[in-house]
C-alpha positions as CSV (number, residue, x, y, z in Angstrom):
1,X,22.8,13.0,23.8
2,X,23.8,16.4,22.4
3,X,24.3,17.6,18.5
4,X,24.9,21.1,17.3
5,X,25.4,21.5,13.9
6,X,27.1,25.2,12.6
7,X,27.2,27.1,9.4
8,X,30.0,28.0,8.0
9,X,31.2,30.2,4.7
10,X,34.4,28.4,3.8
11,X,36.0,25.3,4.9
12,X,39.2,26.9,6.2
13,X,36.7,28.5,8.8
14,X,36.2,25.3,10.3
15,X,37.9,25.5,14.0
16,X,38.9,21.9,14.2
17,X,42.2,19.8,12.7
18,X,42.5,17.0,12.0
19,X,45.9,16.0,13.8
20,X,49.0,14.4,11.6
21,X,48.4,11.2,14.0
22,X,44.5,10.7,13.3
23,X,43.9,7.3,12.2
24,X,42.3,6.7,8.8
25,X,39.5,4.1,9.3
26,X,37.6,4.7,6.0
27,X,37.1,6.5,3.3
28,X,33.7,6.6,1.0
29,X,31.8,8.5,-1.3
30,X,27.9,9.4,-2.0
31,X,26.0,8.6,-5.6
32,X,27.7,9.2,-9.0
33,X,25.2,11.1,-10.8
34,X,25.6,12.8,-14.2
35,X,27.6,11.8,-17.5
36,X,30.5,13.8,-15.5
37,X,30.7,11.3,-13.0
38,X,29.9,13.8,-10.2
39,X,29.6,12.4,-6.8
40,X,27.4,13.8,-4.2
41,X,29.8,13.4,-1.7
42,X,33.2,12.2,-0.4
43,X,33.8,11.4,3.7
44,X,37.2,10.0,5.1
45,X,36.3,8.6,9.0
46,X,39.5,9.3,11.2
47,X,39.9,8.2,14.7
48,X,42.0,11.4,16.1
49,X,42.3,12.1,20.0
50,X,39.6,9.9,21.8
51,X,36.6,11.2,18.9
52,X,35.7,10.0,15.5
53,X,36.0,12.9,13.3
54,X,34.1,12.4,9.4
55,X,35.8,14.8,7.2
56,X,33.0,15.8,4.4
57,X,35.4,17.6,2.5
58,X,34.2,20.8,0.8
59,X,31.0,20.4,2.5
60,X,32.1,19.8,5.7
61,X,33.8,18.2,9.0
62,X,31.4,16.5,11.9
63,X,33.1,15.3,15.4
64,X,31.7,12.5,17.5
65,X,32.7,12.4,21.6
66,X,31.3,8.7,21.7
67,X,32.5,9.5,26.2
68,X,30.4,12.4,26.1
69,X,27.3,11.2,23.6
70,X,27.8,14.5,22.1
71,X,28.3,16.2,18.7
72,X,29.9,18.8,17.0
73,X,29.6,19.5,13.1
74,X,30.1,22.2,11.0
75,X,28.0,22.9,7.4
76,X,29.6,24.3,4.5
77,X,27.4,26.7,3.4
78,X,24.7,24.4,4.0
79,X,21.8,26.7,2.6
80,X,23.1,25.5,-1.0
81,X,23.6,21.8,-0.1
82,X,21.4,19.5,-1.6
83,X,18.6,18.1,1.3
84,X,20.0,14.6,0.9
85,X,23.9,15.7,2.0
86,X,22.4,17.9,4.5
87,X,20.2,15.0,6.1
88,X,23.2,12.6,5.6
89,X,25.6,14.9,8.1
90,X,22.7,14.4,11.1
91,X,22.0,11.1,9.7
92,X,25.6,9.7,10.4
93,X,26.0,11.6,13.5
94,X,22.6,10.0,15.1
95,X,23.6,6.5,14.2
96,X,26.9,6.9,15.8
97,X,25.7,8.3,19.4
98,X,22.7,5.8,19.3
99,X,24.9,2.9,18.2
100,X,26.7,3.8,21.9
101,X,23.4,3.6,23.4
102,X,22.8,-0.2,22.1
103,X,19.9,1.1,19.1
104,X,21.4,-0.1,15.8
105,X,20.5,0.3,12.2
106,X,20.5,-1.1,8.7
107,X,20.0,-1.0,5.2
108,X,15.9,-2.2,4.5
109,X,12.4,-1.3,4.8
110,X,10.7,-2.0,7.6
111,X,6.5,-2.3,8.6
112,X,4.5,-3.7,11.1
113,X,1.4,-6.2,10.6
114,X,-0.7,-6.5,13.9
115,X,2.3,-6.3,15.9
116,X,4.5,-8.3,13.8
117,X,7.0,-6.8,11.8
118,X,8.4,-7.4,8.4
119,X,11.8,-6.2,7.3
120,X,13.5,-6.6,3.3
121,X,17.2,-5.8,3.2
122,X,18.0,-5.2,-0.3
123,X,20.5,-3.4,-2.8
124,X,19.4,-1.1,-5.5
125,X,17.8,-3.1,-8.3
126,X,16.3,-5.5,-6.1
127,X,12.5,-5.0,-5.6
128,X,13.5,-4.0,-1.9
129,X,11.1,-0.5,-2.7
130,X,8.4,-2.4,-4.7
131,X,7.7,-5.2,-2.6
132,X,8.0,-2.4,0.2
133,X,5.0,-0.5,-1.7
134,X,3.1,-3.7,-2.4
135,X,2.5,-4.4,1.2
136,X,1.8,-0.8,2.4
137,X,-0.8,-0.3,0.2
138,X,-2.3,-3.3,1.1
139,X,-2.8,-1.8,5.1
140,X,0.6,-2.6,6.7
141,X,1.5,0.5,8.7
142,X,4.7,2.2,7.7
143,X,8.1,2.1,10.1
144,X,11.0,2.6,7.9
145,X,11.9,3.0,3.9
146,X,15.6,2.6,4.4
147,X,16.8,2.5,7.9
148,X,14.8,1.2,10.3
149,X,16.5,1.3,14.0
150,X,16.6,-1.6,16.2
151,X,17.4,-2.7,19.4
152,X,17.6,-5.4,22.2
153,X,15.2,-5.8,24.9
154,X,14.2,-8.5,27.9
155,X,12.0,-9.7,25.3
156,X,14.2,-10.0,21.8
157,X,15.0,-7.9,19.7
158,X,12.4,-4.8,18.8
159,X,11.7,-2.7,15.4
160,X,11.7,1.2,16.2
161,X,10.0,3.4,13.7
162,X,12.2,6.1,11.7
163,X,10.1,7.0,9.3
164,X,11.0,9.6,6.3
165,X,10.4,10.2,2.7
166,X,10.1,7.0,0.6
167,X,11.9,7.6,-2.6
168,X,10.9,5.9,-6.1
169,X,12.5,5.2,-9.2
170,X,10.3,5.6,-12.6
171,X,9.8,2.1,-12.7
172,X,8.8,1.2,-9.3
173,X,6.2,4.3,-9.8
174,X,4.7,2.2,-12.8
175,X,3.7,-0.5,-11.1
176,X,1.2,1.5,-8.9
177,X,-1.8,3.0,-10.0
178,X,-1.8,6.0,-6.7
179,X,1.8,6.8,-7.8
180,X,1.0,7.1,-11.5
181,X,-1.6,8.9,-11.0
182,X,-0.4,11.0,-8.4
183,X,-0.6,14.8,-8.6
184,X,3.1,16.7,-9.4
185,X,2.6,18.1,-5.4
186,X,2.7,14.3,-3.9
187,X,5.6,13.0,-6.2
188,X,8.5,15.4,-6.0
189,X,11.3,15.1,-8.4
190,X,14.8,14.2,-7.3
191,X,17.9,12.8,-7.7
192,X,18.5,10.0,-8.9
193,X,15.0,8.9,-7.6
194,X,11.9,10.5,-6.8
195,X,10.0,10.9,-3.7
196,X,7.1,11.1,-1.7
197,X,5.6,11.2,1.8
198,X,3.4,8.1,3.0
199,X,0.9,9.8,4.5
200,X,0.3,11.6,1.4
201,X,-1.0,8.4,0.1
202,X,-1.1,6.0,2.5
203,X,-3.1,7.8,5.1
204,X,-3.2,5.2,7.6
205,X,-1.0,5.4,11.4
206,X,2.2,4.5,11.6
207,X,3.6,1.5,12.8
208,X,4.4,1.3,16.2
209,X,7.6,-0.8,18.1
210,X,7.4,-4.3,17.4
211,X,8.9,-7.5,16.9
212,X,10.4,-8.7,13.9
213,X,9.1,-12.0,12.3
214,X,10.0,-12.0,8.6
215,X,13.0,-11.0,7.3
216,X,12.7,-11.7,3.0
217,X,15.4,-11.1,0.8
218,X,13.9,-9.7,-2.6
219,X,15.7,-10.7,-6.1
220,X,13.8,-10.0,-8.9
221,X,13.0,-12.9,-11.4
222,X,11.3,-13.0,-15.0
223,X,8.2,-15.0,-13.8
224,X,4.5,-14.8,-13.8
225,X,4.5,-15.5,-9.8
226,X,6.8,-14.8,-6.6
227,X,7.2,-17.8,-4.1
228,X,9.1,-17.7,-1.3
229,X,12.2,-20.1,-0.5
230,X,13.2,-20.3,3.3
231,X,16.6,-19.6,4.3
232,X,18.8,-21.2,7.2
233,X,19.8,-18.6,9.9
234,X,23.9,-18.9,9.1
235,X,22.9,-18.3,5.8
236,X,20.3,-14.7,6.3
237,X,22.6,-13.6,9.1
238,X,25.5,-13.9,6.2
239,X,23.3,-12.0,3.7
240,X,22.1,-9.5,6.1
241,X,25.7,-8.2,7.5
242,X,26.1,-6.4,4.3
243,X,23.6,-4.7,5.0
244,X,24.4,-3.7,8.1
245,X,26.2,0.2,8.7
246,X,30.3,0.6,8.8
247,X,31.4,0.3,12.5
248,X,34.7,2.1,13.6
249,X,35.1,0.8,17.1
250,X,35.8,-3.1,17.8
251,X,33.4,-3.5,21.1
252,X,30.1,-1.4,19.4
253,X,30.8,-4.0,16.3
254,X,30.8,-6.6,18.8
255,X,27.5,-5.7,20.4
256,X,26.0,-4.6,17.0
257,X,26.8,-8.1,15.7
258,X,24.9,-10.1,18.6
259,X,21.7,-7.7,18.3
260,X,21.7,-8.9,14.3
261,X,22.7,-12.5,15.0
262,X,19.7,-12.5,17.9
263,X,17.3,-10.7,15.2
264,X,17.9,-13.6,12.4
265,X,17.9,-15.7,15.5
266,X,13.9,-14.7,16.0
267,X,12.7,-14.5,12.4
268,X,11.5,-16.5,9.9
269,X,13.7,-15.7,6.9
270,X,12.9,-15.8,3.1
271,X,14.5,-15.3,0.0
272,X,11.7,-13.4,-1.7
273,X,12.1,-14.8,-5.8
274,X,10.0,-11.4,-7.2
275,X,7.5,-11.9,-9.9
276,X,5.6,-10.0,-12.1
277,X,2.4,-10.5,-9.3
278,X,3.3,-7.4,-7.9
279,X,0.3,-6.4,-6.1
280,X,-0.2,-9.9,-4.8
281,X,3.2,-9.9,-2.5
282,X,0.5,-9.3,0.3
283,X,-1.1,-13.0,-0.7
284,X,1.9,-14.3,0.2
285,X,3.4,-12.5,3.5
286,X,0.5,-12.0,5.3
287,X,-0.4,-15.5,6.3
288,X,2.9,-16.0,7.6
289,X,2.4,-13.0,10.0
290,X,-0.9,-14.3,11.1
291,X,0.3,-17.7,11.9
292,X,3.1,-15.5,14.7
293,X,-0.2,-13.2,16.1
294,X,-2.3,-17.2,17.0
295,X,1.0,-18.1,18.9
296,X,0.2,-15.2,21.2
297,X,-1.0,-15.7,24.8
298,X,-4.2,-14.6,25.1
């Protein structure tokens, strides 16, 4: 696999066109931030001459040769580009050659217990981040704080580590005393959310490839305590598929949609109903992880 990304001054010094026959397969934009309603970014996906072009607009144009596993994008002045746009250009690109080479990715943190992993799909709002948090802290190892790769092997499905900052919103930083009371250095200011790096407070390794067990769905409820209700696999592999990246090419969402069934397929899944036991979480996860490590052969 090849990517080269270029800077460039102006848009119209972009080499590439899009042709008048492209085909328009979607069109999206980033966050609305601001009391101006001012998106981050806009992207229009166009299927144009055997490659998937994703026009960024005024920021700029990337080109995917899924034949060759090779890209080609081009940065609008990218030295004055937010780090979030710039990351999503590779970001994108990535997905799409590695999605050709059978690794697949979603929407959810991800961490590994003793060689079992744990992964909590979630939209904004949800406790996804917080329940996240809870169980780091507690000594599982970090893989993933929003898109954890995955992929099929002899064995089942595996967990691949992609690990990057882990960004916080105000609230979820005052639920933990380490991110409260964490120098200005360790908790950087952004937008809309904050950030930091895990090793800065969670010094421990990283998680390594595993296998998932648990997949929990968080929902946050006005309770003293969480519990846990267990889901039917139709029913998580429904929940998770929103979850799941946009796919332009029929046969890649075919494969992509076996390796999730086959994931769900190998889990134990939960709907996580989040309480105000925050830092307990771990009291209820981890003996369901240790109950998967005493099924291993000795």
């Amino acid at each position: 696999m090849l990517m080269q990304f270029d800077a460039v001054h102006r848009r119209s010094d972009i080499p590439v066109r899009i042709s008048p026959e492209a085909q328009l397969l979607h069109s999206g934009s980033g966050l609305v931030i601001g009391t101006g309603s001012q998106t981050t970014w806009l992207c229009d996906v166009y299927s144009d001459r055997g490659a998937l072009i994703a026009d960024f607009h005024d920021e700029g144009l990337v080109v995917i040769d899924g034949r060759a596993l090779s890209v080609q994008g081009y940065l609008v002045r990218p030295e004055i580009m937010a780090p979030d746009i710039r990351n999503s250009f590779v970001h994108f690109a990535m997905t799409e050659l590695l999605k050709r080479r059978g690794v697949f990715t979603f929407h959810a943190t991800a961490l590994e217990y003793n060689g079992n992993g744990v992964l909590i799909p979630g939209f904004s709002g949800r406790g996804k981040t917080t329940s996240f948090l809870s169980l780091l802290r507690s000594g599982y190892r970090y893989l993933s704080d929003d898109h954890p790769f995955f992929r099929v092997t002899d064995t089942g499905v595996e967990l691949l580590p992609y690990p990057l900052k882990i960004n916080v919103t105000n609230q979820t930083i005052s639920f933990f005393p380490e991110l409260r009371d964490a120098p200005s250095a360790v908790i950087h200011p952004g937008i809309p959310k904050s950030y930091f790096y895990a090793e800065d407070l969670y010094p421990g390794p990283l998680g390594q490839p595993c296998p998932p067990r648990i997949i929990l769905f968080p929902s946050v409820i006005d309770a003293p305590h969480s519990c846990l209700e267990p889901l039917p696999k139709p029913l998580a592999l429904e929940m998770i598929l929103p979850h799941s990246l946009l796919v332009y090419e029929p046969e890649i969402a075919r494969q992509e949609f076996k390796a999730l069934a086959r994931l769900v397929q190998q889990t134990d899944c939960y709907r996580l109903h989040f309480g105000r036991d925050v830092m307990d979480l771990p009291w209820l996860v981890t003996p369901l992880l240790d109950k998967h490590s005493t099924k291993r052969p000795s």
